[in-house]
C-alpha positions as CSV (number, residue, x, y, z in Angstrom):
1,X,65.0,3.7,28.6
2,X,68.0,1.8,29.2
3,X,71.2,2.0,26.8
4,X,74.3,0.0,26.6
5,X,78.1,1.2,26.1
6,X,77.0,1.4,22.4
7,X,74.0,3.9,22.5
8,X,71.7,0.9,22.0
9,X,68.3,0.9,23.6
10,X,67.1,-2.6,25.3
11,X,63.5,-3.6,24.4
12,X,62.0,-6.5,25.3
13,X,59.1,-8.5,22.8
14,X,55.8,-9.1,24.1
15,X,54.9,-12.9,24.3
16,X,52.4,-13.3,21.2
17,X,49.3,-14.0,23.5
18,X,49.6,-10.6,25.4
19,X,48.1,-7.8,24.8
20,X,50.0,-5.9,21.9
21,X,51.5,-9.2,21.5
22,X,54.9,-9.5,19.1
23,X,55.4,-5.7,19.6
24,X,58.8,-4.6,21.4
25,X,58.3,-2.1,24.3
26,X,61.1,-0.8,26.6
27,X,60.6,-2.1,30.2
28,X,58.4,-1.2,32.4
29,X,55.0,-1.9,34.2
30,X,52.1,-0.4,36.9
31,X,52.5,2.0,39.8
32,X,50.9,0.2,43.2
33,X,48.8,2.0,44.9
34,X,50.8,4.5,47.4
35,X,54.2,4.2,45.7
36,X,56.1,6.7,44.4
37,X,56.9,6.4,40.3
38,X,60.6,6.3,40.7
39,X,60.1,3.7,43.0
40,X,57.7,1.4,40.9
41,X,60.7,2.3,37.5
42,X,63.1,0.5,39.8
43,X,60.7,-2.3,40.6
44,X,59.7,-2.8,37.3
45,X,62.8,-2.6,35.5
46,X,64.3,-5.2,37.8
47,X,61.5,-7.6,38.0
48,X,61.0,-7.7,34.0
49,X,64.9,-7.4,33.0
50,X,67.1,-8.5,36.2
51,X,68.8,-5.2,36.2
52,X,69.0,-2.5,39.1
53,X,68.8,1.1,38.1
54,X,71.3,3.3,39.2
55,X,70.0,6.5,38.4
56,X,67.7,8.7,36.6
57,X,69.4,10.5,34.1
58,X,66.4,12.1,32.5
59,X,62.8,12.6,31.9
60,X,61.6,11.7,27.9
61,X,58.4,12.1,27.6
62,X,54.5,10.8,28.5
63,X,51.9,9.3,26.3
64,X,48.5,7.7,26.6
65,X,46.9,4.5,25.3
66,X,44.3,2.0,26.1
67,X,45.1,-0.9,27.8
68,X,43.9,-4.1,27.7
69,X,41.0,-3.9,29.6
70,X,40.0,-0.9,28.0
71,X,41.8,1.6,30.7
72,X,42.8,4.8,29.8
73,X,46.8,4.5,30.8
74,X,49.7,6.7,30.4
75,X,53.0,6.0,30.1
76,X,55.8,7.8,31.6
77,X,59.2,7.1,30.2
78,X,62.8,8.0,31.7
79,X,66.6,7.5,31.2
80,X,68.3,5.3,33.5
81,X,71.5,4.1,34.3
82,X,71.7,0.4,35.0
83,X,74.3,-1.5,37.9
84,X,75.3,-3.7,34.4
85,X,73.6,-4.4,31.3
86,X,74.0,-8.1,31.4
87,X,72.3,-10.8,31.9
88,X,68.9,-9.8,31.4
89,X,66.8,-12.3,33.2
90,X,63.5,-12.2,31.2
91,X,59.9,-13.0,33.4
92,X,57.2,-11.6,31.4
93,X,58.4,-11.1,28.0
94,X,59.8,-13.5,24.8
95,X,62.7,-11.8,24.1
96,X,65.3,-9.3,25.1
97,X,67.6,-7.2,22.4
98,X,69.9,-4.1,22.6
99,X,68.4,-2.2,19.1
100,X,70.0,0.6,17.2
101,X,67.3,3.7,17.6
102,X,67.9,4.5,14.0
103,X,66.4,0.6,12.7
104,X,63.8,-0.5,15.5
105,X,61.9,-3.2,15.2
106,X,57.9,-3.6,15.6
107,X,56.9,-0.9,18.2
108,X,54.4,1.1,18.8
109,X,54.2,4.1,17.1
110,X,54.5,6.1,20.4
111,X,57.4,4.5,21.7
112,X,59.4,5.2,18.2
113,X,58.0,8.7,18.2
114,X,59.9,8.9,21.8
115,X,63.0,6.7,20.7
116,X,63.7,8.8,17.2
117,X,63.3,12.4,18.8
């Protein structure tokens, strides 16, 4: 989870022909085989968003779902600190916006469960 100076969270929209399409998600993506998960965060967050992570500021949670091709998959998520917050330089999603946690648009309902706590 990545905030800005205001407190706001960054999610990015799923393109409408993905899976889960039209649903906003925070960033983040697949661990390759023999890398470490703080390693594959940094990756991630920089290849979907253009940011670099700073820092790890905490540990928020885990849940499961099935994925597209029917994989059991979980889903770690984390607080970071980020270099800057813009530009975001989208790659594999529609759209990009910095969202009050208190009025979120179309997430899961796992991800609001971990964004209202």
């Amino acid at each position: 989870m990545i905030t800005d100076e205001q407190e706001q969270v960054l999610l990015l929209k799923r393109r409408a022909d993905d899976f889960l399409g039209g649903l906003w998600e925070l960033p983040g993506g697949g661990v390759e085989h023999g890398e470490q998960l703080e390693d594959a965060l940094c990756r991630e967050v920089t290849e979907e968003t253009g940011l670099t992570i700073t820092g790890v500021t905490g540990y928020l949670g885990t849940f499961d779902y099935e994925s597209d091709n029917g994989m059991k998959t979980r889903q770690f998520t984390f607080a970071v600190t980020v270099e800057q917050t813009k530009p975001i330089v989208l790659t594999e999603h529609d759209e990009s916006a910095w969202t009050d946690r208190r009025t979120l648009p179309a997430v899961s309902d796992e991800t609001r469960a971990l964004l209202t706590r």
